[in-house]
C-alpha distance (Angstrom), angle and dihedral (degrees) to the residues before:
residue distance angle dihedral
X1 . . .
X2 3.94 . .
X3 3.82 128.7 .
X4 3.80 83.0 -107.6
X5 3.65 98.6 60.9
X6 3.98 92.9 36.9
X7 4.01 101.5 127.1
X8 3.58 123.0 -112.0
X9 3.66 118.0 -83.7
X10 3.51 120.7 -121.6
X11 4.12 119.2 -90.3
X12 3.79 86.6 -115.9
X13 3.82 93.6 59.8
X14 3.74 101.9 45.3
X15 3.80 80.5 47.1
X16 3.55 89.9 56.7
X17 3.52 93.9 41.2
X18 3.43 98.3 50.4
X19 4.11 94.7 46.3
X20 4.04 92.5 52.4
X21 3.43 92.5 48.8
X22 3.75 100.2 50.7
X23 3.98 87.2 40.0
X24 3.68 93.2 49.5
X25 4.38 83.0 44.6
X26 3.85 82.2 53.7
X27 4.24 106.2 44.3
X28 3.98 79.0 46.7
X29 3.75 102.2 61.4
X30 3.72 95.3 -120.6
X31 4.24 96.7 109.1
X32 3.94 87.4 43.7
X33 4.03 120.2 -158.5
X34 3.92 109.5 -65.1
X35 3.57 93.7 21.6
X36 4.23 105.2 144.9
X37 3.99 114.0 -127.3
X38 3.74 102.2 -144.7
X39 4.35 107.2 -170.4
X40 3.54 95.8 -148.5
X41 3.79 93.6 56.6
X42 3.43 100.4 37.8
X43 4.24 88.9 47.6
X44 3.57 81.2 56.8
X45 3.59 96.2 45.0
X46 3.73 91.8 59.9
X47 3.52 98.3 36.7
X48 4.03 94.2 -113.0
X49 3.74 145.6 109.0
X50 3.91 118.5 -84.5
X51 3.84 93.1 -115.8
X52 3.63 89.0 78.3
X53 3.84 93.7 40.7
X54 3.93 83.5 51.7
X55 3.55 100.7 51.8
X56 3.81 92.0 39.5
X57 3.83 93.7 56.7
X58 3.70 90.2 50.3
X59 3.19 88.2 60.3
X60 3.50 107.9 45.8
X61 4.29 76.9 50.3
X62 3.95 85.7 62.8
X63 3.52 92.1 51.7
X64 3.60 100.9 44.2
X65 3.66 113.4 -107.2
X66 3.44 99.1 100.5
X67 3.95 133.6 54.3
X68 3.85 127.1 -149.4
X69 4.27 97.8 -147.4
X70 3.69 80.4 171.9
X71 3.67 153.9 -12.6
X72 3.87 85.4 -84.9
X73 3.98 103.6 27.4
X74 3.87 123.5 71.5
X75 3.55 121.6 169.9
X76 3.90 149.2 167.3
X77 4.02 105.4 -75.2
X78 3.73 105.5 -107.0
X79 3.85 100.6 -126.3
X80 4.10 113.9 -111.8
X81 3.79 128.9 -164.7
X82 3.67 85.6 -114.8
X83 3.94 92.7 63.7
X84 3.78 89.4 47.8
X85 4.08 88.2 53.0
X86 3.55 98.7 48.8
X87 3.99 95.3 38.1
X88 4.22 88.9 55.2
X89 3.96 95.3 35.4
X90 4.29 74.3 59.6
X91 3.65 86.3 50.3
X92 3.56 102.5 43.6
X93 3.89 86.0 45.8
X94 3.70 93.4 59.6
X95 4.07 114.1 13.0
X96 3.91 90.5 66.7
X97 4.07 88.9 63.1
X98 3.73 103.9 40.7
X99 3.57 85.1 48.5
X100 3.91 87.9 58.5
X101 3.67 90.5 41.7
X102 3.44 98.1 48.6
X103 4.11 91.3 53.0
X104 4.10 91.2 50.5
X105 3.86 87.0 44.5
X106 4.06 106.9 37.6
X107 3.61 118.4 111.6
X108 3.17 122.9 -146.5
X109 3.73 91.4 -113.1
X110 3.81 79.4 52.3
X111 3.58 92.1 55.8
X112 3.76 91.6 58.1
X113 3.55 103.1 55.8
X114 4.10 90.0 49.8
X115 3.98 85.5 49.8
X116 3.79 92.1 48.5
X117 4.28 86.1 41.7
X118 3.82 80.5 52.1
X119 4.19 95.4 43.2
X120 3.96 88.4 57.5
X121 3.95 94.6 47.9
X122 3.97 90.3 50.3
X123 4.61 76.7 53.5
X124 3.40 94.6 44.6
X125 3.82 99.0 42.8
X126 3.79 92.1 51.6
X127 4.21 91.2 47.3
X128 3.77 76.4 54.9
X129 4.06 81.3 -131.5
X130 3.90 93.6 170.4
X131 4.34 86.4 -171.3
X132 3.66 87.7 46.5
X133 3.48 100.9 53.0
X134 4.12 93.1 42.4
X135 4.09 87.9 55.9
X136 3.90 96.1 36.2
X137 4.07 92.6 51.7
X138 4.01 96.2 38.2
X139 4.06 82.0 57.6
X140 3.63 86.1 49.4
X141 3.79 102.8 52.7
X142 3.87 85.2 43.3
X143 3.87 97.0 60.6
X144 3.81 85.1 45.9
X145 4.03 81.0 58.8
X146 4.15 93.3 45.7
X147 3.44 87.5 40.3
X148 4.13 91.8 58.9
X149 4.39 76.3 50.9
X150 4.07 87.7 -150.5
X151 3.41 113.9 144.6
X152 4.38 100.9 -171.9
X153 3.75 84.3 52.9
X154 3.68 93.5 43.3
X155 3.62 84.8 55.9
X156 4.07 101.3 41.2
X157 3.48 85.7 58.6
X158 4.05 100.3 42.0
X159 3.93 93.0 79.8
X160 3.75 99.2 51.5
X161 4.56 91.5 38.2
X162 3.49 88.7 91.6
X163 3.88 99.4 52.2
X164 4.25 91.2 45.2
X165 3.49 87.6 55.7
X166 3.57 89.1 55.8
X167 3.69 95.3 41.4
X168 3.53 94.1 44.6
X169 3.70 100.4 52.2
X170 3.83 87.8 80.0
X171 3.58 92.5 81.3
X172 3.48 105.9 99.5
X173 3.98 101.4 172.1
X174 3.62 101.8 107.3
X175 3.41 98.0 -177.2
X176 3.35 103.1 43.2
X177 3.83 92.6 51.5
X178 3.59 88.6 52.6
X179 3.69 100.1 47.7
X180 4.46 80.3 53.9
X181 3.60 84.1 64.8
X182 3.12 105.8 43.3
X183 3.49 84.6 55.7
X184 4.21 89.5 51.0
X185 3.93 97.6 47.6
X186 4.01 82.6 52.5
X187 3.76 97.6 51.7
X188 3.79 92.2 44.9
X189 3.82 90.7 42.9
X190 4.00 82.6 51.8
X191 3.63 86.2 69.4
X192 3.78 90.5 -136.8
X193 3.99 110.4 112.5
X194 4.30 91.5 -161.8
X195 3.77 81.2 66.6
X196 3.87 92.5 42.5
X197 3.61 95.7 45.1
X198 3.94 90.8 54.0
X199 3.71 94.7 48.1
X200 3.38 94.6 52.0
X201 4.00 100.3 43.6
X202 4.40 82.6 49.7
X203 3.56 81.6 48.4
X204 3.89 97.3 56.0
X205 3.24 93.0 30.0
X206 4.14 98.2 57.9
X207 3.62 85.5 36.2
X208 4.27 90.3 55.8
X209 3.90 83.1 50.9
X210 4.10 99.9 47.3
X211 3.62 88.6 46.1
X212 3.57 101.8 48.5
X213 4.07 86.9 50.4
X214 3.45 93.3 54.4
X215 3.81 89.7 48.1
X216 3.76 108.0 41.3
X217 3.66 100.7 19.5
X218 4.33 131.1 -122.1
X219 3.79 89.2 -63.7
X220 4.16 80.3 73.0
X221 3.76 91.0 66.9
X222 3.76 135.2 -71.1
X223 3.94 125.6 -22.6
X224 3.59 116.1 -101.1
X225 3.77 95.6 -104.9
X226 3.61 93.2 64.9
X227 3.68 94.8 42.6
X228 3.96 96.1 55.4
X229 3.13 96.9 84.5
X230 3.73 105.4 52.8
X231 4.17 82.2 48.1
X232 3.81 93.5 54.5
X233 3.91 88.2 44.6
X234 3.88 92.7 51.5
X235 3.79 92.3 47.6
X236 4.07 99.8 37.0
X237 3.62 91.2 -130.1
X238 3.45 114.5 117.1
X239 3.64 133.9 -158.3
């Protein structure tokens, strides 16, 4: 059968379709903050009806990548310091324990694929490959999660993934970022989670501070340079 005569797909698939793209268009930087959704133009950018493109905006509203300004005028949420708090008190909440879990649960085998995760961040990072290293460390932080093999915090953390991503992908410093995990895969290889569960809440918490310079500037607070070592002080992991 040609493309032509291909069936319709159901409403609830070019919904879904339609949503992960413009997400995915979002977390990447390519609909920047402010940018107006307009559903004839994106129905027509995707080839689809604007029911879809309706209900897939509404949702991307609920989850909070999208802003209503009015009845009319939807656009990309303009990131504020108060999404950045809440989004890394979640992280700090959660990261510090999987990272302990993971190190009492890892198997060796386990170990490896984290290591080799690790090996193509170190390639990525020195190609400078900015979509590379994105992918390649989002794959690493979510074997740490399978490797902690709990499914209610799996799921806790499943509704806000797709906003860290897009919070996250405003740190820039390559090699610092890869140096924290380096540091992580160690302390779970260690096998002791206290050692884990520091690395990963200095981890956050440097990463919380190098993201919110990059987003709101110095006049936020101090660089991340001069805040390391207050981070690595409060979590007894040093660098």
């Amino acid at each position: 059968m040609s493309a032509a005569a291909q069936p319709p797909q159901p409403l609830a698939a070019v919904r879904e379709r339609v949503h992960t793209e413009l997400r995915e268009r979002i977390i990447n930087g390519e609909l920047e903050p402010g940018s107006r959704l307009v559903e004839r133009e994106v129905a027509e950018l995707f080839g689809v009806s604007r029911l879809p493109v309706r209900e897939a905006i509404r949702i991307l509203t609920a989850e909070g990548f999208l802003t209503a300004e009015s009845a009319r005028r939807v656009v990309v949420r303009r990131l504020t310091r108060k999404d950045v708090d809440e989004l890394f008190e979640l992280r700090e909440a959660l990261e510090g324990y999987i990272a302990g879990l993971a190190a009492d649960r890892a198997s060796p085998h386990d170990l490896e694929t984290l290591r080799s995760l690790l090996d193509q961040a170190a390639e990525a990072t020195q190609r400078q490959a900015m979509a590379e290293i994105f992918e390649i460390n989002n794959r690493f932080h979510e074997q740490i999660l399978a490797l902690a093999d709990n499914s209610a915090i799996a799921k806790a953390l499943h509704t806000a993934e797709g906003r860290m991503r897009w919070i996250t992908r405003q740190n820039r410093e390559w090699s610092h970022l890869l140096e924290e995990h380096q540091q992580l895969y160690e302390a779970i290889a260690s096998g002791d989670a206290n050692r884990a569960t520091a690395a990963a809440l200095q981890h956050v918490r440097v990463n919380r501070l190098v993201t919110l310079h990059a987003l709101f500037g110095p006049e936020d607070g101090p660089s991340p340079e001069h805040d390391k070592g207050s981070v690595d002080g409060s979590c007894g992991v040093g660098q």
